[in-house]
C-alpha positions in Angstrom: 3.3 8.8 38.2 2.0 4.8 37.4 6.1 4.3 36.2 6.9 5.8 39.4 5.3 3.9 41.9 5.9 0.8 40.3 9.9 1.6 40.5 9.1 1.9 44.4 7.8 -1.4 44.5 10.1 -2.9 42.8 12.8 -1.2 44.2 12.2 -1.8 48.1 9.8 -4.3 48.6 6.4 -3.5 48.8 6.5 -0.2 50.8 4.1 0.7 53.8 1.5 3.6 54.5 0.8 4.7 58.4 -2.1 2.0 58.2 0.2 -1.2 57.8 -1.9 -1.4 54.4 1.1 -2.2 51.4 1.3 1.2 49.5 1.1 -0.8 46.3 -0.2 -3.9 45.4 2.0 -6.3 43.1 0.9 -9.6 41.5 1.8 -11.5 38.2 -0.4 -13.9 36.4 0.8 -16.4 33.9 -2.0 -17.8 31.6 -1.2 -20.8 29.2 -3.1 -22.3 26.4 -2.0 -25.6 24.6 -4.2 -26.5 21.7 -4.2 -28.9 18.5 -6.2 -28.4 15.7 -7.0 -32.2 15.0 -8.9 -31.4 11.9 -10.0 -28.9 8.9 -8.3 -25.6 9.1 -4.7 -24.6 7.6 -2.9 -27.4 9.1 -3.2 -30.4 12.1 -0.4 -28.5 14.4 -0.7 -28.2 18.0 1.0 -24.8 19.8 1.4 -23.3 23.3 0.7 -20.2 24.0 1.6 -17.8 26.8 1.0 -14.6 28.3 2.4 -13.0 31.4 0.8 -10.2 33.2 2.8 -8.2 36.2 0.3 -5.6 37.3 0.9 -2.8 40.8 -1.6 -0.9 41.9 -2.5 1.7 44.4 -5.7 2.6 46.0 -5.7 6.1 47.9 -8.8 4.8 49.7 -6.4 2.6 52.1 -4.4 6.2 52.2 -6.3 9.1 52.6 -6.8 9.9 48.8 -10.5 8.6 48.6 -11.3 7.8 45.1 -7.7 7.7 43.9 -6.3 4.9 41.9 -3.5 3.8 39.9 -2.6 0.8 37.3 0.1 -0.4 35.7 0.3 -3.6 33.5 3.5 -4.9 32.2 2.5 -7.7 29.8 4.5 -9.9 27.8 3.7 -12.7 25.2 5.4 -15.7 23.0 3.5 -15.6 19.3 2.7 -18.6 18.5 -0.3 -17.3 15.9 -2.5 -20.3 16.4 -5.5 -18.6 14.5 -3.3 -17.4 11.7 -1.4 -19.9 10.9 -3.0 -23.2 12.1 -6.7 -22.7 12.3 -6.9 -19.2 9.8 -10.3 -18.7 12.1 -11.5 -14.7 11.7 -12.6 -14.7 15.4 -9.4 -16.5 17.0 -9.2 -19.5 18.9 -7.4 -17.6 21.9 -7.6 -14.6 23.5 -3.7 -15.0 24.3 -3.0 -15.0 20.0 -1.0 -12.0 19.9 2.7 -11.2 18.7 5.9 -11.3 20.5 7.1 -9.1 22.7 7.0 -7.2 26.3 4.7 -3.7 26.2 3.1 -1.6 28.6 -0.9 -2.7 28.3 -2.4 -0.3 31.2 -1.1 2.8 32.8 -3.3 4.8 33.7 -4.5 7.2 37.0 -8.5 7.5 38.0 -10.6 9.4 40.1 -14.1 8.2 41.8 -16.0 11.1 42.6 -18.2 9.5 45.4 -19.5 6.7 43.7 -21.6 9.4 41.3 -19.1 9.4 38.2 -15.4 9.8 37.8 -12.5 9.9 35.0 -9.8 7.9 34.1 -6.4 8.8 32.2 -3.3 7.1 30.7 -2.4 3.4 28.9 -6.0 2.3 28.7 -7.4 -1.3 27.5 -10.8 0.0 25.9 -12.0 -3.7 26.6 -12.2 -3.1 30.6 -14.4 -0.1 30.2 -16.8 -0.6 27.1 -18.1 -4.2 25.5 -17.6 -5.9 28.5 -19.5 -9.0 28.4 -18.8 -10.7 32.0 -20.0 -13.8 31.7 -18.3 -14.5 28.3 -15.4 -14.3 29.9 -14.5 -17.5 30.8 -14.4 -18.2 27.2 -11.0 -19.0 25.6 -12.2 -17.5 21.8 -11.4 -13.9 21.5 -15.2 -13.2 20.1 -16.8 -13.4 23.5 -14.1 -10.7 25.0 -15.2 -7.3 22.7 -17.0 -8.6 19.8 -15.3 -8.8 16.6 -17.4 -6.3 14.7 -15.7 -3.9 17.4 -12.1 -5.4 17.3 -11.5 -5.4 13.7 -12.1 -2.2 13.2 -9.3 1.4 12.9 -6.1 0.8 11.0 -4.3 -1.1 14.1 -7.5 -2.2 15.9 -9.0 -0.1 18.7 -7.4 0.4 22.0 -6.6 -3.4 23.2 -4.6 -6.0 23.6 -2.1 -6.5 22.0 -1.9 -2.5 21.0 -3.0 -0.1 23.3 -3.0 3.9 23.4 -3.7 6.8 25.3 -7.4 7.1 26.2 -9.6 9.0 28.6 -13.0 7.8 30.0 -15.5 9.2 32.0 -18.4 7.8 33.6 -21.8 9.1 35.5 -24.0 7.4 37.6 -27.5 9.2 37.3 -29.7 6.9 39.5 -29.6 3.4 41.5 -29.4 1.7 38.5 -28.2 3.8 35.2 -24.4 3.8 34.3 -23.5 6.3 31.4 -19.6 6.2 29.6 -17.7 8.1 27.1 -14.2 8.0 26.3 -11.9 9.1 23.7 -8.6 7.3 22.4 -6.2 7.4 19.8 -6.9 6.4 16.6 -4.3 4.6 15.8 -3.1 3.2 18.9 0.4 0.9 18.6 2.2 0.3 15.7 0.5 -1.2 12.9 4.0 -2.1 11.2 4.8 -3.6 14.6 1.7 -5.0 16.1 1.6 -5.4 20.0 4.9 -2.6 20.3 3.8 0.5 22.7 4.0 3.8 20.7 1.8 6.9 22.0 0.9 9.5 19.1 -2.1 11.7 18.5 -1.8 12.8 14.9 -4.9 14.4 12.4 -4.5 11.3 10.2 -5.1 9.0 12.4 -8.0 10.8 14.0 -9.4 9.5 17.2 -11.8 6.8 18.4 -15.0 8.0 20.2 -16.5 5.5 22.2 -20.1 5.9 24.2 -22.2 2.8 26.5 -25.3 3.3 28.4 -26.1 0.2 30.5 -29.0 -0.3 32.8 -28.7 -2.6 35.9 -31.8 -4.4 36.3 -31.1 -6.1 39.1 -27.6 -6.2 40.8 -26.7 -9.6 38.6 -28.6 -8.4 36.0 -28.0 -5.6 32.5 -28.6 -4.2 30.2 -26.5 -2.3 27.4 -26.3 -0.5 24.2 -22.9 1.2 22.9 -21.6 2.7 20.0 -17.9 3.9 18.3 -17.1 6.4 15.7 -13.3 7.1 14.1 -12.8 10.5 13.2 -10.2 9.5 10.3 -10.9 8.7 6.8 -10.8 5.4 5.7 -10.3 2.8 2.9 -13.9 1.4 1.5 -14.1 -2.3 0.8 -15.1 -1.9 -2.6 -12.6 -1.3 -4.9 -14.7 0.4 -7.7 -14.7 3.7 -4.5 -12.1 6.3 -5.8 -11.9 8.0 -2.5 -11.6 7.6 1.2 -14.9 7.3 3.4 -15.1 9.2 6.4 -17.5 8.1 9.1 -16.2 4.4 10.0 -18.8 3.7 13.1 -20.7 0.5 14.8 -23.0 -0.5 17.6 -23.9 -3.2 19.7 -26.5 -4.6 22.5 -25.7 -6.3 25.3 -28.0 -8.7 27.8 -25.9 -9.9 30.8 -26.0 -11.4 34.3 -27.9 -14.5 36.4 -30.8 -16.4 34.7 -31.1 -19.0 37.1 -29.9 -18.9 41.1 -30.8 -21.7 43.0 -30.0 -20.6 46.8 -29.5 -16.8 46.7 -26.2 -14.5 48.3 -24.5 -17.7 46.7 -22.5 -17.4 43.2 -23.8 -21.0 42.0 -26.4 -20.7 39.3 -27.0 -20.2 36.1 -25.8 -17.4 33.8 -26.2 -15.9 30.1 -25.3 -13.3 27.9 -26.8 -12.5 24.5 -25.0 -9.3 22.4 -25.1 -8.1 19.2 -22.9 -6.0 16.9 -22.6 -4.3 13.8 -20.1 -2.3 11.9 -20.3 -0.4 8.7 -20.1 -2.7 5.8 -18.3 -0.2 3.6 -15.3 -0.4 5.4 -15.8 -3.3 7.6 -14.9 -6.4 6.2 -17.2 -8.1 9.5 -20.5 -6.2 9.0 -22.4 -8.4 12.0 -21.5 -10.7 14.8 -24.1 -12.3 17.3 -22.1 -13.9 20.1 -24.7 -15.8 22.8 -23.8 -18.5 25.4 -24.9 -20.2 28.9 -22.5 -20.5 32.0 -23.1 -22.6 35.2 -21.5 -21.8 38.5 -20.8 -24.7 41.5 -21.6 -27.8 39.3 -20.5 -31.2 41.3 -20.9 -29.0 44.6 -17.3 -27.6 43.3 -18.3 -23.7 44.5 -15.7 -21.7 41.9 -15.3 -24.3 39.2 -17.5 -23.3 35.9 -19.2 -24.8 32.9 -20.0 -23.0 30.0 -21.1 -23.2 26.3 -21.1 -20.5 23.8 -21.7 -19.5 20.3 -20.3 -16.7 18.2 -21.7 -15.8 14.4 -19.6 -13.2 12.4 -21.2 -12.2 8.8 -19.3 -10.8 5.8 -21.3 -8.4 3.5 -21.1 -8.5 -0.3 -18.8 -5.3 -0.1 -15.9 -7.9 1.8 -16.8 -10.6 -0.9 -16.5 -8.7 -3.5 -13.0 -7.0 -2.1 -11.7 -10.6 -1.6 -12.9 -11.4 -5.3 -10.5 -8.7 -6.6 -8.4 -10.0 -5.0 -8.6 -13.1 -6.9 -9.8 -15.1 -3.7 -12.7 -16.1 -2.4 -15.1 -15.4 0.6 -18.1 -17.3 1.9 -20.9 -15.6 4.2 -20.0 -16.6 7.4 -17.6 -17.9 10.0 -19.5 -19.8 13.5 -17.2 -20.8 16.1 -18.8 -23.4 18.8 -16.8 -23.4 22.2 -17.3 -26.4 25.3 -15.3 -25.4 28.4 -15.0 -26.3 31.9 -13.0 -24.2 34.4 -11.5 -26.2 37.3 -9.7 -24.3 40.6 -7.4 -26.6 41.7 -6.2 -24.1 44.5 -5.7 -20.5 45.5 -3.2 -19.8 42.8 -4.0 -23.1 40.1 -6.6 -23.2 37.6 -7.1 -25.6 35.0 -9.5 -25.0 32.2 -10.0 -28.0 29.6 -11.3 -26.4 26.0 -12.9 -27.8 22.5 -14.0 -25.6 20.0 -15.5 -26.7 16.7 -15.0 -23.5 13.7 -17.5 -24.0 10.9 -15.9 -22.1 7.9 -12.5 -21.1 9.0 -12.3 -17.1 7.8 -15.5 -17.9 5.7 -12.8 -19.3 3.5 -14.9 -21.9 0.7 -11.9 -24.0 0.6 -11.1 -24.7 4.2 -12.5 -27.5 6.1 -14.5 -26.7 10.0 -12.4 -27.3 12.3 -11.9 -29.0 15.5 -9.6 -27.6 18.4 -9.0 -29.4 22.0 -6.7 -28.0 24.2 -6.6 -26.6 27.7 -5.4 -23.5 29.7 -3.8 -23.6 33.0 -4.4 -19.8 35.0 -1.1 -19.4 37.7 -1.5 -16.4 40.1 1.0 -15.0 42.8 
């Protein structure tokens, strides 16, 4: 039905219903990062890198299907591998550091059952539904998106980009303030000889990914969360003196989210934070904790969309991952602590330009790499 209804777009313009309201909604967005690594890392390189997002949607609301929607995301990127071949970060400069190619990211159909719960089926990013951390969004380092702890783990990552898979969600709203999730996906999701291709496959080797969040809105700016996610599969342990697989491979993490600080309120301008916490199991894990924290500032300079922020985000290797990268005949510090300054600028309805610096003590946790320093700057175009 999503493929459908996007070849109707495409095909005839954006079609009608009987309320003049477009039957489907199209837009692309192009997002652009150039960087330079001016010091410590792999190598003193700078890249460009580039995603393109062409998304439809439909809302029955605006057409007599209340609580009906539909999504589709066509996505394509240029691999550049900034992280892992300039920088060799574990938390990655970019959240556009993905491989080549064109996939399908979302695809999916949902129902809201009167604003008390609903369900959601299809292509599904995990990342829009569970470990959202809103306000660490305007970050450019992948860490303050779903915490690494979380996006490390299954044998091709879980359901994001650049590989996603077939999931399905549910959610329930027990009172004015409560918000419960669950959602299953595919264990395996992708490709992992062909990272960011879309393949769908359920299969008992590859298990499935449960995934569970509980959040509790404060206020309306304010909340917070605790989740957790289990894979069903077996999996390899760290530690190479384990003779078998391990079954079990779960984590958790916390959440604190929303406005600190508002100086005039029904106004965006003010202060913001977030504060989470995540850990995985250090058996299999080769990131066993992560701590990921930072402050964002809306309407500085009287400029009512443009945002400053600072952030922070800790990952922590266990013995298990040293010792793994001993036998290896390499060698594995304790921690990798990434440092990021930005400053978001909306030049217009449809420009946005985002200058970046980032300062990564211990690349990887890798002894024999020096911190290093990234400047760059991304530039958000929307039709």
């Amino acid at each position: 039905m999503p493929v459908a209804l996007l070849a109707l777009a495409l095909g005839g313009g954006i079609a009608r219903g009987e309320e003049s309201q477009p039957l489907i909604g199209l837009s692309a967005v192009n997002v652009a990062d150039m960087l330079s690594n001016v010091r410590g890392g792999i190598a003193r390189q700078s890249r460009m890198l580039d995603r393109l997002d062409l998304t439809a949607t439909y809302l029955g609301d605006d057409h007599g299907q209340p609580g009906l929607s539909v999504f589709v995301d066509l996505q394509a990127t240029d691999g550049t591998d900034f992280s892992g071949q300039v920088v060799r970060d574990a938390q990655t400069i970019s959240n556009l550091d993905g491989p080549a190619g064109a996939r399908i990211a979302d695809a999916w159909i949902a129902r809201d059952f009167g604003g008390v719960g609903g369900v959601k089926a299809g292509i599904i990013d995990l990342n829009t539904e569970f470990d959202v951390q809103a306000t660490g969004a305007l970050f450019l380092n992948a860490a303050h998106g779903i915490g690494p702890d979380y996006s490390q783990s299954g044998k091709n990552g879980p359901s994001i980009f650049p590989s996603t898979g077939l999931g399905l969600t549910g959610w329930w709203l027990p009172g004015d303030h409560w918000q419960l999730k669950a959602g299953v996906f595919e264990g395996a999701p992708g490709n992992p000889d062909h990272p960011g291709r879309t393949e769908l496959s359920f299969s008992s080797d590859e298990g499935v990914l449960l995934a569970f969040e509980v959040r509790n809105h404060l206020t309306p700016d304010f909340t917070l969360g605790v989740g957790g996610w289990h894979y069903t599969a077996t999996a390899d342990a760290l530690d190479p003196n384990f003779a078998h697989r391990l079954s079990g491979n779960s984590g958790f993490y916390a959440i604190a989210d929303g406005v600190l600080y508002a100086p005039q309120p029904d106004t965006k301008a003010g202060l913001s934070g977030w504060l989470r916490l995540g850990f995985a199991d250090r058996r299999i894990n080769p990131i066993a904790a992560t701590i990921g924290s930072g402050l964002v500032y809306t309407g500085p300079f009287d400029r009512a969309a443009d945002q400053a922020g600072l952030s922070i985000a800790y990952a922590h290797f266990d013995q298990a991952a040293r010792q793994a990268a001993i036998a290896d005949g390499a060698q594995l510090g304790a921690a990798e602590t990434a440092v990021e300054a930005t400053y978001s600028a909306v030049l217009s309805e449809t420009v946005t330009l985002q200058p970046d610096i980032q300062y990564v003590i211990s690349p990887g946790a890798d002894p024999d790499l020096s911190d290093a320093f990234v400047i760059g700057s991304r530039i958000i175009i929307v039709w």
